[in-house]
N, C-alpha and C positions, 0 to 999 in steps of 0.2 A: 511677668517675663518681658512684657513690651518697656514698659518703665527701664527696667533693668539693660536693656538693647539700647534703648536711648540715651543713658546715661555712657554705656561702654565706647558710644561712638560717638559722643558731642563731648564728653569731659577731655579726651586725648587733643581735638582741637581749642579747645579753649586753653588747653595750658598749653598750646603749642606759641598761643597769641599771648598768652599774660607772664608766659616765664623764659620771655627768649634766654635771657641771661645763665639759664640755668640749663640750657637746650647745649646737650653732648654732638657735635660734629658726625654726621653720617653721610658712608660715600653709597649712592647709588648707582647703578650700572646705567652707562650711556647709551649702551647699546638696543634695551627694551624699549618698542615701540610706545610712546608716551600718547597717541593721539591717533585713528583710523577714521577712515570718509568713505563713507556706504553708501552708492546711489539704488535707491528701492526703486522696483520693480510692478506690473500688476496695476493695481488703483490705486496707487501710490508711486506709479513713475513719476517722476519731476521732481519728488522728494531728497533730499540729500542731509545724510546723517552723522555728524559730528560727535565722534563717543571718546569721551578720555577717558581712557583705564593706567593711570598711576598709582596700581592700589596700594603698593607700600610707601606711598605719602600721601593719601587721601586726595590724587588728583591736586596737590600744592605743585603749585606754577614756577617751575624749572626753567634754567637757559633753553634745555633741552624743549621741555616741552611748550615754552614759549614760542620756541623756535618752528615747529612744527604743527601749531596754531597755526602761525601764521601763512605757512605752506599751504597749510589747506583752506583757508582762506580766500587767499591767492588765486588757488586753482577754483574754489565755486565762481568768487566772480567772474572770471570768466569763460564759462561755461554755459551757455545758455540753452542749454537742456536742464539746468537745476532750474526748480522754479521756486523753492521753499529751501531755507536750512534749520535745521533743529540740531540744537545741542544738549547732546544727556551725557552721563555717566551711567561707565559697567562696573565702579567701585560701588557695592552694596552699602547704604544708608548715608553715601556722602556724592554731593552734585561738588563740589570743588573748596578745598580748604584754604586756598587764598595762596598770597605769596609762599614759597618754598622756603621758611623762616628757619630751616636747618643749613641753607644753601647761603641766604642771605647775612646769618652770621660770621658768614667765612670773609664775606666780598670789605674789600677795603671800602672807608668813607664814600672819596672820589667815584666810587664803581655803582654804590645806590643808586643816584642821583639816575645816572644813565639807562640802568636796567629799567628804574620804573618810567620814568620817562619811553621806556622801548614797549614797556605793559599797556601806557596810557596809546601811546599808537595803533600797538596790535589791536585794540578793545573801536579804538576808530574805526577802524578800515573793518572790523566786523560791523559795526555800525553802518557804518556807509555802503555794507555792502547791497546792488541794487536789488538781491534778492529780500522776500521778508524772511525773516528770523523766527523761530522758538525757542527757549531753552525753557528743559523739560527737567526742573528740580525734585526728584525723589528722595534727597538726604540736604546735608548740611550745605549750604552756600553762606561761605561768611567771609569778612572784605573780599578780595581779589576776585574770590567767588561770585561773589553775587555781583559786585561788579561788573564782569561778563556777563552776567543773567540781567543787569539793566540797559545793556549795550545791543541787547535784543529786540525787535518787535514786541513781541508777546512773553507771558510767562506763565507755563502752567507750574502746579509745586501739588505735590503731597500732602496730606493732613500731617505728615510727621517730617514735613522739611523742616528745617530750622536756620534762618535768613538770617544776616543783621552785619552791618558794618561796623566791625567791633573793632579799629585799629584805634581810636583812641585812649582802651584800654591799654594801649602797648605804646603810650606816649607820643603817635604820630596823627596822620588822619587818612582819610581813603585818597588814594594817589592815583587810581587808575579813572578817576572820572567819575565818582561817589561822591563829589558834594555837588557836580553841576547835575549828574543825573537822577538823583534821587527824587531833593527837591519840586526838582521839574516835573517828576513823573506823580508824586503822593503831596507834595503842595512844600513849603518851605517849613512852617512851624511843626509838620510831624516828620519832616527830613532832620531838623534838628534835633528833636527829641531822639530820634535813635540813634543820631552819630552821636550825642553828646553824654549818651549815655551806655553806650554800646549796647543797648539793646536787643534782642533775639529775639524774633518774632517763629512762632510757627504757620502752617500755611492757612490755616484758617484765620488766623491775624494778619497775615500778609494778606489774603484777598482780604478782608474788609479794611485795610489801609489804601488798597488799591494798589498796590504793589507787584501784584501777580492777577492775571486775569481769573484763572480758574483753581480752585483748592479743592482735591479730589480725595477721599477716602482711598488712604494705602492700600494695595492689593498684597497676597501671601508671594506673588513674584518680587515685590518691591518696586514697580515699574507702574507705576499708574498713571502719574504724571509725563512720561513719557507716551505711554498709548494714548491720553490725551492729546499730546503734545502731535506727534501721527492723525489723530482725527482732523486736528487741525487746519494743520498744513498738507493735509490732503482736500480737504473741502477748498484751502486757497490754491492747491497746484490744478485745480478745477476751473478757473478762470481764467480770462484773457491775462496769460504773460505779462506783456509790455502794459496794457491797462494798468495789474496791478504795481508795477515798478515804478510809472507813472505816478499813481495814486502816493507810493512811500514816497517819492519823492514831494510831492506836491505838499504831505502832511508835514515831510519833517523839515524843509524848508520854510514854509507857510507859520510854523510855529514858533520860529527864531526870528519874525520880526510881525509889524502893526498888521490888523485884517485888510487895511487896503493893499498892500504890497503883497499880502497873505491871496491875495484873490487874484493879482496877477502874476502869481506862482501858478494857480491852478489854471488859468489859461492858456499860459503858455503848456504846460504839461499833457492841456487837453488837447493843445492842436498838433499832437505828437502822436496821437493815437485815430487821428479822425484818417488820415491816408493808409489805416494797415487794412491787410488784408481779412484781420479776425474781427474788424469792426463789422465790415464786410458779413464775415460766418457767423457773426454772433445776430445779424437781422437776418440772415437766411433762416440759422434754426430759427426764431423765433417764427417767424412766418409758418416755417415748414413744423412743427411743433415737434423735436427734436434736439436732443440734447447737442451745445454745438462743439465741434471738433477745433481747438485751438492751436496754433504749428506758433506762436511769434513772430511772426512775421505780418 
């Protein structure tokens, strides 16, 4: 029965990517919320939750819901009560089917060019955002999809996810930032191997590519990877704020150019953190041998 659930939900995406040609024109309502932002509560305050529920396109990346990415985006960065974001899906057995390729058949020539171009931005600015990231893969992520899951921090995924930048089966390549980021993150020659062969990895082949940090046996909620993804970013919403913003910064700058230039990234980002007040709280508790209380500041 699992074999059989597998197949009913990754064969409808693959032929969504290998047979545009043949893909009938479908209107969806503008009006259903494509995207919600949940800030948790508890031992999990500071947490902030990013769920796409597009379930009658498998979370396929709409004007719409592009659009509304990007909104909430927007709003974590600046927010400095978030200290963590994760992104998951409420669509059962699929984290995001990539471009909206019923949507995309419609758009004139001239209008591609623009939209993915507006994909590769949106996926930036998640990037860049100064909080860290999770995306919590419990289903399919494939191009556009996983895309966003390498635009991430971290990435937890399921034993039954199913990964892989398949646009070149569909005659183009990954456009939202899938050939600079893959590489980068699993080394160049097994980045080529699965763009060039569209490849699908499941999650226990994605963590030993290195592609996901953690591959977690499915649970009967279908969400394992997302409570993963929660343990996570609650153990880092645990930490000095500005420290750790500090630190993404220091890492993902540090890594775009030589280790000397790399090492005064990290100084200056250190001396950014030595005047706050939580440097401060974090030698008091220690002295006082108590867990310490961090405000950002």
């Amino acid at each position: 029965m699992m074999a059989a659930n597998k197949v009913s939900v990754i064969a409808p995406l693959l032929a969504q990517w290998r047979n545009i040609g043949k893909v009938v024109a479908r209107n969806y309502s503008t009006t259903q919320e494509c995207v919600s932002l949940t800030h948790m509560e508890g031992n999990q305050k500071g947490v902030a939750v990013l769920s796409m529920k597009r379930h009658e396109a498998k979370n396929a990346i709409s004007r719409q819901m592009a659009s509304e990415m990007k909104e909430a985006v927007l709003s974590v960065k600046f927010n400095n009560d978030v200290r963590v974001l994760v992104i998951r899906s409420e669509v059962p057995r699929v984290f995001c089917a990539g471009a909206d390729l019923k949507e995309r058949v419609k758009m004139r020539p001239e209008e591609v060019g623009p939209f993915v171009a507006g994909l590769r931005q949106l996926l930036g600015d998640l990037e860049e955002l100064p909080q860290p990231t999770v995306a919590a893969l419990d289903g399919a992520a494939l191009g556009g999809g996983l895309e966003m899951a390498l635009a991430c921090c971290l990435r937890t995924a399921s034993s039954t996810a199913k990964l892989g930048l398949v646009e070149t089966g569909l005659a183009i390549i990954p456009g939202a930032g899938g050939t600079q980021r893959l590489p980068r993150l699993i080394g160049a020659c097994r980045a080529k191997e699965l763009i060039y062969t569209s490849k699908i990895l499941d999650g226990l082949q994605a963590a030993s590519y290195g592609l996901v940090n953690y591959a977690v046996d499915q649970n009967d909620n279908g969400d394992a990877a997302y409570l993963k993804a929660l343990e996570l970013a609650e153990q880092i919403a645990s930490q000095g704020p500005i420290a750790v913003r500090m630190a993404k910064l220091a890492i993902n700058k540090g890594m775009q150019v030589d280790l000397h230039s790399g090492m005064a990234y990290e100084e200056s980002y250190y001396s950014r953190v030595i005047p706050t007040k939580d440097r401060i709280e974090g030698l008091t508790a220690f002295k006082e041998k108590r867990r310490p209380q961090f405000k950002g500041e």
